[in-house]
Backbone as ProteinMPNN parsed JSONL, in Angstrom:
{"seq_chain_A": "XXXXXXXXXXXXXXXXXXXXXXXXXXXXXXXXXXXXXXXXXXXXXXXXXXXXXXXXXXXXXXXXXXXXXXXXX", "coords_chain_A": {"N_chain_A": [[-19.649, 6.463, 4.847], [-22.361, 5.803, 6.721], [-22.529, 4.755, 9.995], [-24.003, 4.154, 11.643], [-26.693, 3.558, 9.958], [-29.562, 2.25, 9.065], [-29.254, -0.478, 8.457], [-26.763, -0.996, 9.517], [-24.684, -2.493, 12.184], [-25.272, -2.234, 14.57], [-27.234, -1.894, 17.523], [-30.794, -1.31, 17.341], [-31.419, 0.262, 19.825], [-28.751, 1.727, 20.238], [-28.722, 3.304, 18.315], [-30.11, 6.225, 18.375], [-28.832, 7.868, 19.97], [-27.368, 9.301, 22.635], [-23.42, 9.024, 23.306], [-23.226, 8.324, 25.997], [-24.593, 5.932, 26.456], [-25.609, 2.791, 27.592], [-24.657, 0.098, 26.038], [-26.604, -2.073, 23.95], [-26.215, -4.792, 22.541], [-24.372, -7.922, 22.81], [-20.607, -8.722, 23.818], [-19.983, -9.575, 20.876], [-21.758, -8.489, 19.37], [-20.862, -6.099, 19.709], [-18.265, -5.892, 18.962], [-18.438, -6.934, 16.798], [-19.797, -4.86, 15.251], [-17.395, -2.69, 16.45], [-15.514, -3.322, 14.358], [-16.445, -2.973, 11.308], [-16.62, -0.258, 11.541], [-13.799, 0.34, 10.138], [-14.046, -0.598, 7.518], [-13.699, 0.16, 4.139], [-14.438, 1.049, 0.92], [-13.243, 2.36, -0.678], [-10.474, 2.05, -0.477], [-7.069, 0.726, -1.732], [-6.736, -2.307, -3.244], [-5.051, -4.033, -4.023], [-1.354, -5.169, -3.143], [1.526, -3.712, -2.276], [4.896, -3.138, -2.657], [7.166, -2.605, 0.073], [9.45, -0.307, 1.349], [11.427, -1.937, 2.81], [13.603, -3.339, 5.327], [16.523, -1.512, 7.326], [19.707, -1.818, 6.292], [21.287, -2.838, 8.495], [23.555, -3.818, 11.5], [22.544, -6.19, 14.061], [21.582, -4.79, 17.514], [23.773, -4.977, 20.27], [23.956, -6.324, 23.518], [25.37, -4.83, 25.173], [24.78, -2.479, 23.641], [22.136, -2.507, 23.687], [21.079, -1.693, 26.373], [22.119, 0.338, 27.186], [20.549, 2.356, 25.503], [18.166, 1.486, 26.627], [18.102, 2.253, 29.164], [18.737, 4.861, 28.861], [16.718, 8.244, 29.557], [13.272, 9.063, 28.114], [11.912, 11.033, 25.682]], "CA_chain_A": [[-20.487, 5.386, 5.327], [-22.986, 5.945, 8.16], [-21.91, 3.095, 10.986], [-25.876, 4.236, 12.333], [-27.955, 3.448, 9.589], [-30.253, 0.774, 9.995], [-28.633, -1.534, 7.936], [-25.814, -1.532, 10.774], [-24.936, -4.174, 13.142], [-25.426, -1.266, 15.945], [-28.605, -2.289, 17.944], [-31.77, 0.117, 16.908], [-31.462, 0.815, 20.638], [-28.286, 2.406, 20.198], [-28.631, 4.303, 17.283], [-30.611, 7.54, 18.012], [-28.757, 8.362, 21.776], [-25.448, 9.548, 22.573], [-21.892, 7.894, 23.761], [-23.612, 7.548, 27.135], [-26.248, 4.852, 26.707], [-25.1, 1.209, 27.309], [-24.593, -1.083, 24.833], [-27.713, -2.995, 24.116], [-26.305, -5.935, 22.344], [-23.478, -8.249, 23.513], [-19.943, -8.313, 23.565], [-19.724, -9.92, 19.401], [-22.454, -7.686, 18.544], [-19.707, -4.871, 19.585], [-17.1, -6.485, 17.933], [-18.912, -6.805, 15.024], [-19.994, -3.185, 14.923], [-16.502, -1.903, 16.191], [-14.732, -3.74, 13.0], [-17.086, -1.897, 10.237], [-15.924, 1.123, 11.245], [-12.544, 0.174, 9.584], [-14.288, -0.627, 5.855], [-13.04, 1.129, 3.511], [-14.438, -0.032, 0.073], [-12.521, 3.049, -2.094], [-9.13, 1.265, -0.399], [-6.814, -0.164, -2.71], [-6.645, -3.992, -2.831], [-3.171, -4.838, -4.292], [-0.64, -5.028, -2.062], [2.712, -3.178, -2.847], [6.443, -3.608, -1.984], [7.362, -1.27, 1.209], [10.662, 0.04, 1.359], [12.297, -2.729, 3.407], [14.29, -2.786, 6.324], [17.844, -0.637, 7.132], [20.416, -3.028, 6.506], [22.1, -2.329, 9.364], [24.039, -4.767, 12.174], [21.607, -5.664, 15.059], [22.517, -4.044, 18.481], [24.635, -6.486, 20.919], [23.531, -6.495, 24.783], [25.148, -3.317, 26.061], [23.659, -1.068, 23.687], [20.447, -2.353, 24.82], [21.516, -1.877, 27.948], [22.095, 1.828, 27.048], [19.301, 2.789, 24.806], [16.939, 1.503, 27.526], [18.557, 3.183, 30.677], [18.15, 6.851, 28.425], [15.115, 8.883, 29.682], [12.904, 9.328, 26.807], [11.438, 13.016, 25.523]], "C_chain_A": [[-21.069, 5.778, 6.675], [-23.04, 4.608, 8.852], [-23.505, 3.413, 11.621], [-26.951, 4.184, 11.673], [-28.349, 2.0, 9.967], [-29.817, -0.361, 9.491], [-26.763, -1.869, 8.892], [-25.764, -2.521, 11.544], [-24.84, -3.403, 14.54], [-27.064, -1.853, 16.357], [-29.136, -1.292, 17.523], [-31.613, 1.172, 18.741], [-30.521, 1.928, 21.0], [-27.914, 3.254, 19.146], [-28.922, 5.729, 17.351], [-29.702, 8.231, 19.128], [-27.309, 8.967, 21.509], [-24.193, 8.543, 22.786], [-22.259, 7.58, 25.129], [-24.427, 6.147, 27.327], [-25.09, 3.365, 26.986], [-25.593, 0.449, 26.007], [-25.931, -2.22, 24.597], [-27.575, -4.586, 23.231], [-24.607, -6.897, 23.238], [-22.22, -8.049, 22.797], [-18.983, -8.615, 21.769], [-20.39, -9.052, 19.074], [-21.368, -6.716, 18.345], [-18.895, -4.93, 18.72], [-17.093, -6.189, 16.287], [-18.806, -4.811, 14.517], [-18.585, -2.238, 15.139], [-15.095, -1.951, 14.679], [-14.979, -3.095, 11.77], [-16.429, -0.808, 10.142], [-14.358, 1.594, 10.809], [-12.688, -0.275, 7.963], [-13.883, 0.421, 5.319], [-13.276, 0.619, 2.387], [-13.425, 0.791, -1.001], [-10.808, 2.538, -1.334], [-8.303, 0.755, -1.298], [-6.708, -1.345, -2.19], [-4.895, -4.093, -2.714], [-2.425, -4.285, -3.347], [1.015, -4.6, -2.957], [3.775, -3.283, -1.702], [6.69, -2.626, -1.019], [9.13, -0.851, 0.707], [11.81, -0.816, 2.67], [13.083, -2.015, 4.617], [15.688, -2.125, 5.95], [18.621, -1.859, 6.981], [21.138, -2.276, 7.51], [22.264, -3.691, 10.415], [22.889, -5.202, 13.503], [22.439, -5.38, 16.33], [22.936, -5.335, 19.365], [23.683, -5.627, 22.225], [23.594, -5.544, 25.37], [24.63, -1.851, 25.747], [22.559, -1.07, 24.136], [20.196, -1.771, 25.608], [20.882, -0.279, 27.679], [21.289, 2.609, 26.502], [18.293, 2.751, 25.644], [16.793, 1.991, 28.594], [18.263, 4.508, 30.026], [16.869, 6.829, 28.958], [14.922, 9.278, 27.756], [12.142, 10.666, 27.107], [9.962, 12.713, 26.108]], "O_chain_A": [[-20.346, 6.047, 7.634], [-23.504, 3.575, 8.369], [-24.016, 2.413, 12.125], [-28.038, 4.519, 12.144], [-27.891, 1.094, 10.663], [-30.025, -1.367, 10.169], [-25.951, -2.784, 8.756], [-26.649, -3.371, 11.64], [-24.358, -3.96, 15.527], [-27.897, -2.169, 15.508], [-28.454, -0.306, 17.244], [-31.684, 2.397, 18.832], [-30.865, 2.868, 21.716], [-26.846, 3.865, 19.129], [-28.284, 6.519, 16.655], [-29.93, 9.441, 19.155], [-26.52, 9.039, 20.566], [-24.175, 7.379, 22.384], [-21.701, 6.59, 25.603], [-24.723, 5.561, 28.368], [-23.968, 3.188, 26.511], [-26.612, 0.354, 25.323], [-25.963, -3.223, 25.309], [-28.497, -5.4, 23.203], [-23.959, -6.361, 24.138], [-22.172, -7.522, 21.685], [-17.884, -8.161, 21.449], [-19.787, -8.395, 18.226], [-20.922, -6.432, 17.233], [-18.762, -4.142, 17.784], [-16.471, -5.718, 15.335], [-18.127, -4.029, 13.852], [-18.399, -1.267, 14.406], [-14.264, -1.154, 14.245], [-14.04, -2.653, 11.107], [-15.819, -0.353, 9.175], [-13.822, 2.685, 10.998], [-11.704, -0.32, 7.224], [-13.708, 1.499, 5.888], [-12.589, -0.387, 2.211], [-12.881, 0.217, -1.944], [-9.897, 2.896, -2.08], [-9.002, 0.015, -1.991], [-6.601, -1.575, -0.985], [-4.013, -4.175, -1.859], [-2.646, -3.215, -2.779], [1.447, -5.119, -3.986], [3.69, -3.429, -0.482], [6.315, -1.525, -1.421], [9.71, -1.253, -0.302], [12.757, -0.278, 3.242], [13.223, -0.823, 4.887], [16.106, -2.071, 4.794], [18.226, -2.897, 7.511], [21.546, -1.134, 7.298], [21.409, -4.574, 10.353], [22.331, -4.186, 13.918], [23.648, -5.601, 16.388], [22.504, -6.472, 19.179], [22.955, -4.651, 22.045], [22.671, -5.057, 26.022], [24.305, -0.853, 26.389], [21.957, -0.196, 24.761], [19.098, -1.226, 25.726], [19.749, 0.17, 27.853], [21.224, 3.732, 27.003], [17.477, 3.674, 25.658], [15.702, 2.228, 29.114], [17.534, 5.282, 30.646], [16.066, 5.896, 28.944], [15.645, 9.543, 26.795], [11.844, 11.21, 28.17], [9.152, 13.63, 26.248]]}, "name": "protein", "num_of_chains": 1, "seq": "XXXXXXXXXXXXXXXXXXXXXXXXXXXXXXXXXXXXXXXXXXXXXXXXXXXXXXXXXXXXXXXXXXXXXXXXX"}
């Protein structure tokens, strides 16, 4: 899908230019136009079962504690 043809919700002003130009419509036009670029019509629809959570216990207070005091990588 070209997000710059003219059938876009990109202004004509910003269609031919680069990533420098300002934005020539406002901040819904953007909106609009930055949402498109997440279509996807060969997507599947149906929605399928994930693989669920771990059953596992949840952590009490001082592992918190301890998991969040580690430096991370």
């Amino acid at each position: 899908m070209d997000v710059n043809a003219e059938s876009s919700l990109l202004q004509p002003a910003n269609r031919d230019g680069g990533i420098d130009q300002d934005w020539a419509g406002d901040d819904q036009d953007w909106w609009d136009w930055y949402v498109t670029l997440a279509e996807n019509d060969d997507a599947p629809i149906a929605l399928v079962a994930g693989p669920g959570l771990p059953d596992v216990d949840p952590a009490d207070d001082e592992q918190l504690r301890v998991e969040l005091a580690a430096p991370t990588d």
